[in-house]
C-alpha positions in Angstrom: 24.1 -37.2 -75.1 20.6 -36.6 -76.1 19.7 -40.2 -76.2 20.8 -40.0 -72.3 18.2 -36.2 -72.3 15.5 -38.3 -73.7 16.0 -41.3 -71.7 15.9 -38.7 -68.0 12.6 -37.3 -69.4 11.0 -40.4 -70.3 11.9 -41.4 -67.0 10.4 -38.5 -65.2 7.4 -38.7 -67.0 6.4 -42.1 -66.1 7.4 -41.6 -62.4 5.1 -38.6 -62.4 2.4 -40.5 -64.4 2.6 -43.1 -61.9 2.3 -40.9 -59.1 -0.4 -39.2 -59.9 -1.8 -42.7 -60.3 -1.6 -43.5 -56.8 -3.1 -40.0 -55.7 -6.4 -41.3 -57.9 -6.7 -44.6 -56.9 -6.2 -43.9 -52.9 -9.0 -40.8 -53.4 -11.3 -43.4 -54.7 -10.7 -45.6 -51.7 -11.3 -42.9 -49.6 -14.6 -42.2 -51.1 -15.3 -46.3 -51.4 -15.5 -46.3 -48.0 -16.9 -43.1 -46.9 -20.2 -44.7 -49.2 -20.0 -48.5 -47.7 -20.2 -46.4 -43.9 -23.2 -44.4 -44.8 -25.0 -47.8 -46.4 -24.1 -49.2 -42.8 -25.6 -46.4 -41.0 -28.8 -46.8 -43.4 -28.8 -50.1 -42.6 -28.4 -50.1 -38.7 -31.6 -47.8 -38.9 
């Protein structure tokens, strides 16, 4: 029984880890770009 506990938490932690993951990594796309527009609007100048 608390093998099966420890097991359902690890689980959850790792889906939340990887989660949270996604959240970062599609922010920092988000902010890739907003930069690469603004260099194209420098550079269309």
């Amino acid at each position: 029984m608390k093998n099966m506990i420890l097991l359902c938490l690890t689980v959850a932690l790792a889906a939340m880890l990887f989660a949270s993951g996604c959240n970062t990594v599609r922010g920092m796309g988000k902010d890739l770009e907003q930069g690469g527009k603004q260099l194209q609007d420098v550079s269309s100048r």
